[in-house]
N, C-alpha and C positions, 0 to 999 in steps of 0.2 A: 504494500500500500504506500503509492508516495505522500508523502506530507510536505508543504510549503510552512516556511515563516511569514508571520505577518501575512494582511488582508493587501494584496493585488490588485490596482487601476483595472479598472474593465479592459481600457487599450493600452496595449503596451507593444514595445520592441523587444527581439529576443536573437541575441548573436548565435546565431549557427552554422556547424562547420561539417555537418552533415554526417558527422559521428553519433554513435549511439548514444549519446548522453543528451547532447544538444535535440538530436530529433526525436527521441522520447519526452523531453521538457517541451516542445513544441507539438506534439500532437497531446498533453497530457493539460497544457493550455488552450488551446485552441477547443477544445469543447465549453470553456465558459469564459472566454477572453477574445476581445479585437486582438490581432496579432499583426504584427509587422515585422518580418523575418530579414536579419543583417547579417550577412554575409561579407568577409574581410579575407582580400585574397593575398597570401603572403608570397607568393609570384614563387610558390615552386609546383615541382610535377604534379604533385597531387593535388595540387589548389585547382589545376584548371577542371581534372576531374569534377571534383566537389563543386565547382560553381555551375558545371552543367546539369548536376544531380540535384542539388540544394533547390537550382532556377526549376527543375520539374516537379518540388514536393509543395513549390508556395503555388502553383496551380491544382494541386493535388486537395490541399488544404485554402485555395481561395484567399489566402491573406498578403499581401503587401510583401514588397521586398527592395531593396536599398542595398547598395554594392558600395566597399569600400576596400582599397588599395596600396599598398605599401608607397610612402609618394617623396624617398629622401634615402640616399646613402649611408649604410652599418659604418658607426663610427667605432676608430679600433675600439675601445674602453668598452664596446658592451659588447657581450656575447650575444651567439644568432637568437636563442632564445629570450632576450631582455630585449633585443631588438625588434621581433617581432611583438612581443607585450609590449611595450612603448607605443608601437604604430597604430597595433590593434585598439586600444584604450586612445587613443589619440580619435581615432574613426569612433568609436562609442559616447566619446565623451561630446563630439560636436552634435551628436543627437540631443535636437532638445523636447526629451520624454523619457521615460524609465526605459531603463533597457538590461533585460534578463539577460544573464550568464547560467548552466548547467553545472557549477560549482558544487560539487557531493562531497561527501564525510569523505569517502579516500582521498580527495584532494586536500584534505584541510587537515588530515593525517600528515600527509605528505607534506604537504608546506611547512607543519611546525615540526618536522622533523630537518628538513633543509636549513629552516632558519634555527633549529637550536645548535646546526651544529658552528652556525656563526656567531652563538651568544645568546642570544635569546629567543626563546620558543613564542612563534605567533600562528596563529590562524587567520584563515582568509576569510574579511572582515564580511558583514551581512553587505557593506554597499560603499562604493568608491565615487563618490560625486553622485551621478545618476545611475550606475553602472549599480543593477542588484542582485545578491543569490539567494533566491530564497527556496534553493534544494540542498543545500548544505547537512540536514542533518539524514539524510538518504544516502547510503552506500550504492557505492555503483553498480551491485548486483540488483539494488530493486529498480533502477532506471532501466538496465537490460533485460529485466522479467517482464516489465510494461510494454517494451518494444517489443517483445517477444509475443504477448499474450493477446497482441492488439495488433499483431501482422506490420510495425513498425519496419518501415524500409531505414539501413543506412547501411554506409558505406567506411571501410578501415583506412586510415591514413596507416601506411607501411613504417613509417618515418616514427610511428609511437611504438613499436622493439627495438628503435635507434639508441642503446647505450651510451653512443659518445655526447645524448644531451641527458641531462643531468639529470632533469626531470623521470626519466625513462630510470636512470640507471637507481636511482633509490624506489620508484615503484617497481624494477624487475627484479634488481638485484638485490636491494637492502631490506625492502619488506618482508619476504619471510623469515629474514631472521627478527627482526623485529618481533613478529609475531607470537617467535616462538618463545622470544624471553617475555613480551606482552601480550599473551592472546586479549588481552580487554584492552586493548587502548585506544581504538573507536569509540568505548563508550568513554574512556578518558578524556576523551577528545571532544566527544557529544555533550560533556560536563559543558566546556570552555564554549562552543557553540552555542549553548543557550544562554552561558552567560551573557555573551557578546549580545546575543538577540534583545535583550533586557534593556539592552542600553539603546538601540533602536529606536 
């Protein structure tokens, strides 16, 4: 059963990239929400796939859609992943109206695993300017039960078994161990989640 934080604008925008997460949070809105699906193409292989896939599911689903583009040169100091976050929140942020991100508990796992091991532990906050998640406290197993049980079409970026970004290498490689010395630390984490939500 997914659950949302906080109560939802009837219209809203929802970044999708045509991964199971995103297209399950959008067909799981879209039965009681205006929808406006954004689409942010990071100009590699897979991007062009997805933008032809994504541009078939918002006639599928009837709602609105809005393209947004990588539009400036990786400066050495960031890496390709900071560089495409920067661009991507850059296109979200000039949207002016709420705009959903597919944000789940593994991710917010993950995050305050990354950042603690540079000092301090955070999680990915409910809402960055207009930028909001309100699927956070949903593991990604019940996003892909939803796309599953409701015939959910998506498509796998290849690039997410890619080890050499960072993000991949602590969800493939670090989390089971993790696991195995915290099997509860989703729900550790799900603590800190609701904290955060309180302060909303």
């Amino acid at each position: 059963m997914i659950k949302i934080q906080t109560k939802l604008p009837r219209e809203l925008y929802i970044g999708c990239s045509g991964g199971v997460d995103s297209m399950a949070a959008l067909d799981f809105l879209s039965n009681n929400h205006d929808v406006t699906v954004c689409f942010f193409d990071h100009e590699t292989g897979h991007s062009r796939q997805a933008l032809e896939f994504v541009s078939k599911q918002t006639k599928k689903y009837e709602c609105g859609f809005i393209y947004g583009k990588v539009n400036r040169k990786k400066h050495d100091r960031e890496s390709q992943e900071e560089y495409w976050r920067n661009e991507r929140y850059k296109f979200f942020h000039g949207i002016n109206a709420p705009v959903v991100t597919a944000h789940h508990l593994d991710d917010c796992v993950e995050t305050w695993l990354w950042s603690s091991m540079h000092g301090t532990g955070k999680i990915i906050p409910y809402s960055n300017k207009n930028v909001i998640r309100p699927f956070r406290l949903n593991k990604k197993r019940e996003l892909t039960l939803w796309a599953d049980l409701n015939g959910v079409e998506y498509i796998e970026d290849e690039s997410n078994a890619d080890t050499g970004y960072t993000r991949n290498y602590i969800r493939h490689e670090m989390m089971p161990h993790v696991l195995r010395v915290n099997p509860g630390i989703h729900k550790t984490i799900a603590k800190k989640v609701k904290a955060d939500e309180s302060r909303t």
